[in-house]
N, C-alpha and C positions, 0 to 999 in steps of 0.2 A: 598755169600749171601748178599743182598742189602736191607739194610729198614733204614729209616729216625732215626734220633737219638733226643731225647730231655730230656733231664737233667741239673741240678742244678748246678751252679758253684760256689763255695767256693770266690774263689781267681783268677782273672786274667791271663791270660795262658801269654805267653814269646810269643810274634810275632815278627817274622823276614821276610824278605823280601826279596828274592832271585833273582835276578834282572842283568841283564845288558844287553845294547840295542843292542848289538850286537849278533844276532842269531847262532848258533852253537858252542856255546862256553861249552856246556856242562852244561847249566842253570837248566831245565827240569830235566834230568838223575840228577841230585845233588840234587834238590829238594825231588824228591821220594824216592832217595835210603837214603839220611842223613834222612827222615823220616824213611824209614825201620830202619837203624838202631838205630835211639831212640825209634821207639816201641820196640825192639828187649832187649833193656835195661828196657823196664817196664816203659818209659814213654808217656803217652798218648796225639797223635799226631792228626792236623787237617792239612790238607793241601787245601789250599783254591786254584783253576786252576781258574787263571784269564787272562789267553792263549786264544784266541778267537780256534787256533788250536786245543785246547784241548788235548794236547799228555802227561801233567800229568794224565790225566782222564784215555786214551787207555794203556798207561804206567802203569796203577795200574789196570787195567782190567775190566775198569768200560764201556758197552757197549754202542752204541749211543743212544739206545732204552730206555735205563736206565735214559738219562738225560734226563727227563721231567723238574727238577728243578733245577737252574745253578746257575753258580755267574754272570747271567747277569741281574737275578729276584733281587738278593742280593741290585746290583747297582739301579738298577732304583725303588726299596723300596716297591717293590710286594710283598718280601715275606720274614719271617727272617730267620735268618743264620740256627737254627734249621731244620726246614722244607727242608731244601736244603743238609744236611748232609748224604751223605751216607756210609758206611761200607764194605772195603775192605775186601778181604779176609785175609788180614795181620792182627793178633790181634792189637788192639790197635791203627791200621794207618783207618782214617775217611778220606773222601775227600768232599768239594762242586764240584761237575764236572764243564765241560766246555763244549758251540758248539759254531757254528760262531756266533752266536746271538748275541755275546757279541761283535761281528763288529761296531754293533750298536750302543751300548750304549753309546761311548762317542760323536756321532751324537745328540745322546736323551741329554745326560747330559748339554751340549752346553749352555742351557739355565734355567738351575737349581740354583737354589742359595746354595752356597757351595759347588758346586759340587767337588770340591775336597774331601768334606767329607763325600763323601756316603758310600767307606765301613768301613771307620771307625764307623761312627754313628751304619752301621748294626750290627759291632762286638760289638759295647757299648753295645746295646740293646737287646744282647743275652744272656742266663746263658749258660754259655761254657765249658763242665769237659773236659776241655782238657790242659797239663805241654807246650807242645807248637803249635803254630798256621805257619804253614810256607805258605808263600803265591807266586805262581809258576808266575813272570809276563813276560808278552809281550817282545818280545827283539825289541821293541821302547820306549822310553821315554814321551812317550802320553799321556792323561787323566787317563786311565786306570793304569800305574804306578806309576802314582802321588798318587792315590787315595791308591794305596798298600803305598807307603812310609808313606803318611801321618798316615793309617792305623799302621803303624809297629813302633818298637822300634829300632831296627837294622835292618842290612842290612847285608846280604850274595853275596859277588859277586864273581860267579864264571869267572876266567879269563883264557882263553887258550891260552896257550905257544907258540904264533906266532907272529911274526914282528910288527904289530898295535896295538899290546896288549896293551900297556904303553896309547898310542895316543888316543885309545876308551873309557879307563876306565877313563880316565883326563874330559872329557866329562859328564857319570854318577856320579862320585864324584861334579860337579858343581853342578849339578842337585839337589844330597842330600843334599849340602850344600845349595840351595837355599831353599829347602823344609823345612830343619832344622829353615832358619831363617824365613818365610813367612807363616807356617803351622804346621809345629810337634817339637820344641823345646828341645823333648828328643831324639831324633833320633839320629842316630850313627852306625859308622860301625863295626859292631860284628867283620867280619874278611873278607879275599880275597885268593880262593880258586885254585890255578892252577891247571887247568886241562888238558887233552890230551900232557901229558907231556912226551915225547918219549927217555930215556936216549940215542936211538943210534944216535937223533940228535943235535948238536953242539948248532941249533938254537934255544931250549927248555931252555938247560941250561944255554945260554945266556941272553934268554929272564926271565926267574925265577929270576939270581941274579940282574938283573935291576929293576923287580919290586920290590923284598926285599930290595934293596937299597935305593926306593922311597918311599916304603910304612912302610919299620921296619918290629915292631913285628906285625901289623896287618895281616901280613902274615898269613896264617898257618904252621905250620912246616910242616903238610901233603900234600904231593901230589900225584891227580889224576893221574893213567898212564894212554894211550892210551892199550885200553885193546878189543878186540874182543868181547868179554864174553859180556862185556856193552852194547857193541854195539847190538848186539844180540838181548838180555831181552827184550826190547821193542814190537819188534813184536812177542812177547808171551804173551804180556799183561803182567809181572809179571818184577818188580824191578830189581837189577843185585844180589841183597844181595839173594834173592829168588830163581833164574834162575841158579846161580853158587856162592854161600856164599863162595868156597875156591879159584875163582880168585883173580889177585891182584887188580881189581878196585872194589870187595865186600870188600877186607881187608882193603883197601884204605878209602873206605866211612865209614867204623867202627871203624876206627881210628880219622876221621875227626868227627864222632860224638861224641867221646870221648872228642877233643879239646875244641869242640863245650860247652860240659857241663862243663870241666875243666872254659873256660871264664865266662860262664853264674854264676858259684860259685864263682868268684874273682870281678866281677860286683855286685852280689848280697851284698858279704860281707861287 
């Protein structure tokens, strides 16, 4: 069922920002399912698709037909974050959808003042009952994911287990670090996700202990396997946690949501 949500926010939700410019790296699939499984745990999730693709939208079974109201109204200040909210069939997981519209928008934005700050102003400007906001971006470094970082407190990046792993995230990292000093001064990276981690190959677990070496405990100690099942769920419309809760990329992501709050209570404290 789909209907618009609008309600009163107490307190601030946790935004994180799931981001890296490199496409297929398992961005998308981490976004939806780490929210499945924080609704899964009772906490109430928004996930904002700011993909011009829109495959966290199709990924959460949200139809084309349904997305009259996008994050591309969000952006260019048509409409607020309310009105654009719709409701998954997963309790507790919301989403703003996505379509190519939002191709446009950093055309439109071009010539905005602050346009960096458009979706953060929109999330200011909303009363939001939601414990976290994740927001699904573009795997470019564009206007479009400026405007998520500047938006967000952390940063989620997912990174897959192959040869340029190291070389592509060195790149995104400048990035935040420039956002950090130029625009969002509490910004910071939550943690860094390896995924499509294959143990029968040599080259996974080579590339895993180079990034733990570079990155620390930024790490997660969890990692994504390369799993079928994952792959799957998508073209069912429905998460991996949803599709098959007892393979190992659903056990994977409900372990990685666990880390997830384990951090966010050691930040807080």
């Amino acid at each position: 069922m789909l209907h618009s949500l609008e309600t009163e926010q107490p307190d601030r939700p946790r935004i994180l920002a799931v981001a890296n410019q490199k496409g297929g790296v398992g961005k998308t699939t981490t976004a939806i399912n780490l929210a499945t499984a924080l609704a899964a745990i009772r906490k109430r999730v928004l996930i904002i698709d700011l993909d011009p693709q829109g495959n966290a939208s199709t990924g959460l079974g949200i139809p084309r037909t349904a997305r009259t109201v996008t994050s591309y109204h969000l952006l260019i200040g048509q409409t607020p974050v309310q009105k654009a909210v719709l409701e998954t069939d997963i309790p507790g997981l919301y989403i703003v959808p996505s379509d190519v519209d939002l191709t446009g928008a950093e055309i439109e934005l071009v010539s905005v003042d602050r346009r960096e700050y458009q979706l953060r102003q929109a999330i200011e400007r909303a009363s939001l009952d939601f414990d976290f906001v994740l927001i699904d971006c573009p795997p470019a470094l564009g206007l479009l994911t400026i405007n998520a970082l500047v938006a967000a407190q952390a940063v989620l990046v997912p990174l897959q287990c192959e040869f340029f792993a190291l070389e592509g995230v060195t790149h995104l990292i400048r990035t935040i670090e420039r956002v950090k000093r130029y625009f969002n001064p509490e910004l910071e990276i939550q943690g860094i996700v390896l995924t499509m981690f294959d143990r029968r190959n040599n080259l996974s677990g080579m590339v895993a202990s180079d990034v733990r070496a570079f990155f620390g405990d930024k790490v997660y100690e969890t990692v994504i396997p390369r799993n079928v099942r994952i792959s799957e769920a998508p073209s069912h419309g429905r998460p991996a946690l949803i599709y098959d809760m007892r393979c190992a990329g659903s056990q994977a992501y409900l372990a990685l949501a666990s880390e997830v709050i384990r951090r966010e209570r050691l930040e807080a404290a």
